[in-house]
Backbone as CSV, one residue per row, in Angstrom:
resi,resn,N_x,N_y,N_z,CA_x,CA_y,CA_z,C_x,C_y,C_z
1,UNK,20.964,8.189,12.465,20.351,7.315,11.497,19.572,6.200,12.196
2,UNK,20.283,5.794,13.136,19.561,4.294,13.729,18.153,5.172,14.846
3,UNK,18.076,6.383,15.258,16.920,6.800,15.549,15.798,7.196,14.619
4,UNK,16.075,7.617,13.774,15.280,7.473,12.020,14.471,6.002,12.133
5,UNK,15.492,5.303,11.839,14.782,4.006,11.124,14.294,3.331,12.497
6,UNK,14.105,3.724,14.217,13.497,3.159,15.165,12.491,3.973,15.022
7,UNK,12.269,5.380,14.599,11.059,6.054,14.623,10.071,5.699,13.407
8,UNK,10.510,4.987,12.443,10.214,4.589,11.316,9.196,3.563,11.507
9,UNK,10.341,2.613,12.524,9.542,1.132,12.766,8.631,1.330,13.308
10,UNK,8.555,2.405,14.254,7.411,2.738,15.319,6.057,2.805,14.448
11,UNK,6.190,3.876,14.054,5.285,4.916,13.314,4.600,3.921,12.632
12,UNK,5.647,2.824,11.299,4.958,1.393,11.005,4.219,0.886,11.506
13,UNK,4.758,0.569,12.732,3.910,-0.624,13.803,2.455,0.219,13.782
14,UNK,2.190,1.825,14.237,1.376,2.468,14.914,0.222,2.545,13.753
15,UNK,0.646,3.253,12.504,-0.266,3.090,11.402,-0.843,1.627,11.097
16,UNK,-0.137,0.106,11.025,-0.928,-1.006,11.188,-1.784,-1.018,12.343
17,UNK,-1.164,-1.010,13.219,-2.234,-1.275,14.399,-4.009,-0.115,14.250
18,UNK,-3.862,1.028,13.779,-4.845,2.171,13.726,-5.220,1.488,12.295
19,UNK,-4.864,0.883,11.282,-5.888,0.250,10.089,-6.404,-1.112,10.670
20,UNK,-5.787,-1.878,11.339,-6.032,-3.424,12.089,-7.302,-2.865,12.713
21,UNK,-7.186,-1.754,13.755,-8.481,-1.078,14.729,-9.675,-0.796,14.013
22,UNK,-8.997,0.038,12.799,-10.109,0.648,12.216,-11.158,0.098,11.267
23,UNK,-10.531,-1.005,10.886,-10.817,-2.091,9.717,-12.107,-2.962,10.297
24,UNK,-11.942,-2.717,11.424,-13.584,-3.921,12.279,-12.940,-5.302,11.676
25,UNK,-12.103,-5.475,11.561,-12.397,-6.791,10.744,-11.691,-7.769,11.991
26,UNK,-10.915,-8.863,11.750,-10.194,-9.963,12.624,-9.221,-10.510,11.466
27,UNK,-9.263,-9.387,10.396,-7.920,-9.595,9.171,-7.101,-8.986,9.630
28,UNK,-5.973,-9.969,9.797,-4.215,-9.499,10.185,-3.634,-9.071,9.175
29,UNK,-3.733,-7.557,8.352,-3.204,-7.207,6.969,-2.058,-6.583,7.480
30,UNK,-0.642,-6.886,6.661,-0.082,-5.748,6.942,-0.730,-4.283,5.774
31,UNK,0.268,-3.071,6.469,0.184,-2.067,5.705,-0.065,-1.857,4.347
32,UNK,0.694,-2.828,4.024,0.858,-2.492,2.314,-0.442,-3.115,1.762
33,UNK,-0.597,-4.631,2.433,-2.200,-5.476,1.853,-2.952,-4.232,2.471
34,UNK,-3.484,-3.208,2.882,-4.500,-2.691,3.570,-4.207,-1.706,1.778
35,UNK,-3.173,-0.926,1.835,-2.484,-0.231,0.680,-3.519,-0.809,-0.897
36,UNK,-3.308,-1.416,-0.842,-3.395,-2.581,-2.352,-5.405,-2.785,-2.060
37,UNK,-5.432,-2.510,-0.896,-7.405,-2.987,-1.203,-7.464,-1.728,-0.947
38,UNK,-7.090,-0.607,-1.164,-7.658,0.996,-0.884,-7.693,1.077,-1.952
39,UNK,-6.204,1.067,-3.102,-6.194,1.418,-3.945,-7.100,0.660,-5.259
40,UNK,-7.251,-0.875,-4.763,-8.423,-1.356,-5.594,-9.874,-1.234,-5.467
41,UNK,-10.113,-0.427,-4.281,-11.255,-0.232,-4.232,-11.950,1.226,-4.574
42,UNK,-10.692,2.064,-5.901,-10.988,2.862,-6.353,-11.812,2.753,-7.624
43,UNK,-11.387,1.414,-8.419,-12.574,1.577,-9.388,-12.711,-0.633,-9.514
44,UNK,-13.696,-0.579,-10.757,-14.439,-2.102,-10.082,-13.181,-2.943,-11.005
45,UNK,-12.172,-3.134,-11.666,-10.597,-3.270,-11.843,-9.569,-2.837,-11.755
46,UNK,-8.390,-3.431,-11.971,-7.114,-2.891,-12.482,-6.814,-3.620,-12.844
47,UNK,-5.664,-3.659,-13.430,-4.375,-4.198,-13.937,-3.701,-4.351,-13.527
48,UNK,-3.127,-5.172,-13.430,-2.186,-5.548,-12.205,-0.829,-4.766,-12.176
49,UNK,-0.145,-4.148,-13.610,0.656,-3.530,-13.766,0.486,-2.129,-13.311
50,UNK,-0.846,-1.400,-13.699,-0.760,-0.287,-13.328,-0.713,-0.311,-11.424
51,UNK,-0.981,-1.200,-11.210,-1.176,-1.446,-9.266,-0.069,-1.135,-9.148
52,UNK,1.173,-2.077,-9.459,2.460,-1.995,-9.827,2.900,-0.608,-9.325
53,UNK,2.145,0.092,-10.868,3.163,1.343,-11.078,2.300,2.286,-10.035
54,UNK,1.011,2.483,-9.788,1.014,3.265,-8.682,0.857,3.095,-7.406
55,UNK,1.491,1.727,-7.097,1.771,1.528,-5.293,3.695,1.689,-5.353
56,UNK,4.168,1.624,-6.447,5.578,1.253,-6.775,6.318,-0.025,-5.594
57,UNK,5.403,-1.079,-5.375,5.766,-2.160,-4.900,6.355,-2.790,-5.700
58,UNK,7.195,-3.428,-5.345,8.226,-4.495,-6.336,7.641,-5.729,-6.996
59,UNK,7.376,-6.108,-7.952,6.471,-7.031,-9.015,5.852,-8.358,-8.274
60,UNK,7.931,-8.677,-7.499,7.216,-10.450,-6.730,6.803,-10.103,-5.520
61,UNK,6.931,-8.839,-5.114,6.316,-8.675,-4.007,4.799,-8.513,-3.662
62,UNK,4.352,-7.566,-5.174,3.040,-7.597,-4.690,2.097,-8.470,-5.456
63,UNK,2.649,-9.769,-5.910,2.183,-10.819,-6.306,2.306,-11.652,-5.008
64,UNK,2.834,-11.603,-4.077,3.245,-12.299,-2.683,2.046,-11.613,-2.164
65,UNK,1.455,-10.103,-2.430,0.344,-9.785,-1.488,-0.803,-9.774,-2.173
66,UNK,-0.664,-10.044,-3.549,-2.131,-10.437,-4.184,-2.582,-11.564,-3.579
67,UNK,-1.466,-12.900,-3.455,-1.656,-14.244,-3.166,-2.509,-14.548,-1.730
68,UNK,-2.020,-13.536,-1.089,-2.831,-13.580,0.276,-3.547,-12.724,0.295
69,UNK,-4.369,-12.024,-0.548,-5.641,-11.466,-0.334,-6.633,-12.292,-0.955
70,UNK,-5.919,-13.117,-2.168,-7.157,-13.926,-3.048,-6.914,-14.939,-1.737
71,UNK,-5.811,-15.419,-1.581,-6.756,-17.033,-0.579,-7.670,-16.191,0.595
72,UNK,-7.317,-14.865,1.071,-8.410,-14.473,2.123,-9.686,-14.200,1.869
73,UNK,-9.528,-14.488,0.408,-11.088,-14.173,-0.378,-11.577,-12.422,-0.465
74,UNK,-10.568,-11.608,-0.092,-10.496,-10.011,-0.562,-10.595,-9.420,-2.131
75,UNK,-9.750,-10.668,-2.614,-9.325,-10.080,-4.142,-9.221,-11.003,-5.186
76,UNK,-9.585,-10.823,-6.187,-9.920,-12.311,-7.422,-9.118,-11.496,-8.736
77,UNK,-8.796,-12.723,-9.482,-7.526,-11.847,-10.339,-8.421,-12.854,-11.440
78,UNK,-8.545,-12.071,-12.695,-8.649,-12.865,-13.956,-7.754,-11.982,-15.287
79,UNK,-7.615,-13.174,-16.152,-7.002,-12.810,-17.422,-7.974,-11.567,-18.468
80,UNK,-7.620,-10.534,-18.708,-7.999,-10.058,-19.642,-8.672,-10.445,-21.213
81,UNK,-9.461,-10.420,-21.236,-10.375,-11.378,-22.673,-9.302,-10.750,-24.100
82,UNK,-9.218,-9.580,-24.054,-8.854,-8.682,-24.969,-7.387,-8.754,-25.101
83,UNK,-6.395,-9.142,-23.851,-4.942,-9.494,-23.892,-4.561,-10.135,-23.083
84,UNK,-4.602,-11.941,-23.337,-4.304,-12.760,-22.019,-3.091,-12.201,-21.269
85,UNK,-2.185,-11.644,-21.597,-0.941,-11.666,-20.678,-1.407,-10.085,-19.843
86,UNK,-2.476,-9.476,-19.516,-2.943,-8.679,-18.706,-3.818,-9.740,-17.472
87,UNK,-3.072,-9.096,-16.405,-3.894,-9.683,-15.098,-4.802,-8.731,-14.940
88,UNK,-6.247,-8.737,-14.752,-7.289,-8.128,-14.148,-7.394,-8.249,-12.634
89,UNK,-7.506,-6.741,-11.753,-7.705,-7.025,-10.098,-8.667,-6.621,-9.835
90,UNK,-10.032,-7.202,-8.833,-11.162,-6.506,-8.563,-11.242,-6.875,-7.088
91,UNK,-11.986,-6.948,-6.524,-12.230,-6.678,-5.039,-13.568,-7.402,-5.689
92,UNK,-13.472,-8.375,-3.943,-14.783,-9.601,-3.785,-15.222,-8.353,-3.082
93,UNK,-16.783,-8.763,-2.650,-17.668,-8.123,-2.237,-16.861,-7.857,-0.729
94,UNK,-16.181,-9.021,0.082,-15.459,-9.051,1.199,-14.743,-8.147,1.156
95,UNK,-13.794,-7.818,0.032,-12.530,-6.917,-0.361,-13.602,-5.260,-0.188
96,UNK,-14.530,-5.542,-1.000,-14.918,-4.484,-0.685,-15.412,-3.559,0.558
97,UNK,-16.227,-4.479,0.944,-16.275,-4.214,2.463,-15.503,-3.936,3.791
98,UNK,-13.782,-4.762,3.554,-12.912,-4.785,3.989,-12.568,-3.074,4.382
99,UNK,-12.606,-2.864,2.764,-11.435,-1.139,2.188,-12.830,-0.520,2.758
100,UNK,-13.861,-0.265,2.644,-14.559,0.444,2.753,-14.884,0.919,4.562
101,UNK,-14.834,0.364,5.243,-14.799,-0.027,6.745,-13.436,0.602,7.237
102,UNK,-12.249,0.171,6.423,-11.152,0.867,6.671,-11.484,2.360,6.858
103,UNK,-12.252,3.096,5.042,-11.599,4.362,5.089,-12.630,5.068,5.890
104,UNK,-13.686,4.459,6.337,-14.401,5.166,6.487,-14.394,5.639,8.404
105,UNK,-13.924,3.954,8.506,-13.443,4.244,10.410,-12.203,5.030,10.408
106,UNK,-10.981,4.968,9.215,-10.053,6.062,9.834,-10.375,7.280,9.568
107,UNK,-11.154,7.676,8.743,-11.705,9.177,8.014,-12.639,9.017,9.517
108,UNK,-13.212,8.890,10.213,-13.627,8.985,12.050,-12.588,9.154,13.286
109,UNK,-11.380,7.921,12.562,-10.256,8.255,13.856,-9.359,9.328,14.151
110,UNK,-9.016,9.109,12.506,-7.920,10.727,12.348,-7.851,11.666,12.701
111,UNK,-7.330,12.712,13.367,-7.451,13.770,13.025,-6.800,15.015,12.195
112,UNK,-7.393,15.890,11.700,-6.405,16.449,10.820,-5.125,16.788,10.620
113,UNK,-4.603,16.832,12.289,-3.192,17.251,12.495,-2.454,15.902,12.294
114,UNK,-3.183,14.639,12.494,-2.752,13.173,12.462,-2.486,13.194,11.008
115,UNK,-3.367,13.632,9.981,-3.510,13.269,8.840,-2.211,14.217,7.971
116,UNK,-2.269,15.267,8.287,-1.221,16.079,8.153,0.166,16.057,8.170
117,UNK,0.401,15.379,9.668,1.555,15.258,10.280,2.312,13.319,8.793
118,UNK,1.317,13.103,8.720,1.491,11.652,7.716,1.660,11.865,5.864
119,UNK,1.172,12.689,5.621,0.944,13.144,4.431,2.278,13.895,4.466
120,UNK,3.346,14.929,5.766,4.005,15.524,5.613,5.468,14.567,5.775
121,UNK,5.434,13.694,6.645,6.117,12.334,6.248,6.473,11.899,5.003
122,UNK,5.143,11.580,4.620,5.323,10.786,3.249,5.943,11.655,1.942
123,UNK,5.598,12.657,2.444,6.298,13.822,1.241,7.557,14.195,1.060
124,UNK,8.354,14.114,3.262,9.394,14.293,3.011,10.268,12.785,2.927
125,UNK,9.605,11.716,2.868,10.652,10.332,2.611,10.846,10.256,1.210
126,UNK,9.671,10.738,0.638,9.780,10.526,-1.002,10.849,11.514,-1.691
127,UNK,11.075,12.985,-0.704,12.192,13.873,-0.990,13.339,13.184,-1.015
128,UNK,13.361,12.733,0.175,14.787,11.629,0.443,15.077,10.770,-0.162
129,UNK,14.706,9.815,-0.521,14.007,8.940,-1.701,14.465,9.431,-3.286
130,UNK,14.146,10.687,-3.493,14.830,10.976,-4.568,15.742,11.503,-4.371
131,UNK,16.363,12.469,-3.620,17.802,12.603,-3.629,18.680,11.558,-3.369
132,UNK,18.300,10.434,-2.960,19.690,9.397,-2.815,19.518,8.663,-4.207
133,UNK,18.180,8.638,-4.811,18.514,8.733,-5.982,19.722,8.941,-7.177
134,UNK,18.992,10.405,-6.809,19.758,11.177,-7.569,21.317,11.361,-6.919
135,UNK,21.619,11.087,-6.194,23.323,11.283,-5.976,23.635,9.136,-6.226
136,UNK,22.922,8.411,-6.999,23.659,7.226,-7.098,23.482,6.336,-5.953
137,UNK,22.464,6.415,-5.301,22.968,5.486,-4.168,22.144,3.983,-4.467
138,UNK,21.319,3.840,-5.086,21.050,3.249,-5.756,21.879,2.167,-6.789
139,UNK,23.157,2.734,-7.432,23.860,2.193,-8.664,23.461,2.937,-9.973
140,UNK,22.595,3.992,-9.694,22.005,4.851,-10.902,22.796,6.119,-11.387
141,UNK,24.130,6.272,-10.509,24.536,8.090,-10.444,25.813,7.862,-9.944
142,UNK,26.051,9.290,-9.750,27.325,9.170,-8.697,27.245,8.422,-7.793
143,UNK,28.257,8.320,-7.135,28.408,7.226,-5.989,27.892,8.372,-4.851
144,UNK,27.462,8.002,-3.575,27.492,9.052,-2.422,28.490,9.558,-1.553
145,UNK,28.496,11.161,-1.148,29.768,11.406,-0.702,30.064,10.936,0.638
């Protein structure tokens, strides 16, 4: 287990450092802020809830990484006209430029077996992920054996 979660940290460290590289920028993002301007730089808003539900970051957490992308001037949040208690997320022109520089230098660095070997990661943590789930380890189920 404790070689898991050192190969974990690694792999962490290695994917920031290859978006830090790839990004051109002199922005110190972690992972997840790099995460959050990819995924906003899929269309010209969101909602802050749906960000929520498809980064599945924890609420005060990624209000902790909205906070430091708007003071970095990446990301500007306004109230919804139509339902004040909706946060609106868009990407400053900076934000945009930011994500865009990202995907486009790692879609250059990667290579497919890189991209592969990450995608096959992420598929099998999310396996894991739900089976401890599902056996309770959480407080949701059985307890674990």
């Amino acid at each position: 287990m404790a070689e898991v979660a050192r190969t974990l940290k690694s792999a962490t460290h290695v994917m920031e450092k290859l978006a830090h590289l790839a990004s051109g920028t002199n922005e110190h993002l972690s992972l997840l802020h790099w995460l959050v301007l990819v995924r906003l730089s899929g269309a010209p808003t969101c909602k802050q809830m749906e960000l929520k539900s498809d980064t599945k970051i924890a609420a005060a957490y990624l209000t902790r990484l909205l906070d430091d992308l708007t003071r970095g001037g990446l990301v500007r949040r306004h109230r919804s006209s139509s339902d004040r208690r909706q946060i609106l997320l868009a990407l400053t022109e900076r934000g945009k430029s930011a994500a865009f520089e990202l995907l486009a230098s790692l879609n250059d660095a990667i290579r497919p077996s890189q991209l592969d070997a990450i995608e096959h990661l992420g598929s099998s943590l999310e396996q894991f992920v739900a089976l401890a789930a599902g056996e309770g380890w959480f407080g949701n189920g059985p307890s674990p054996r």
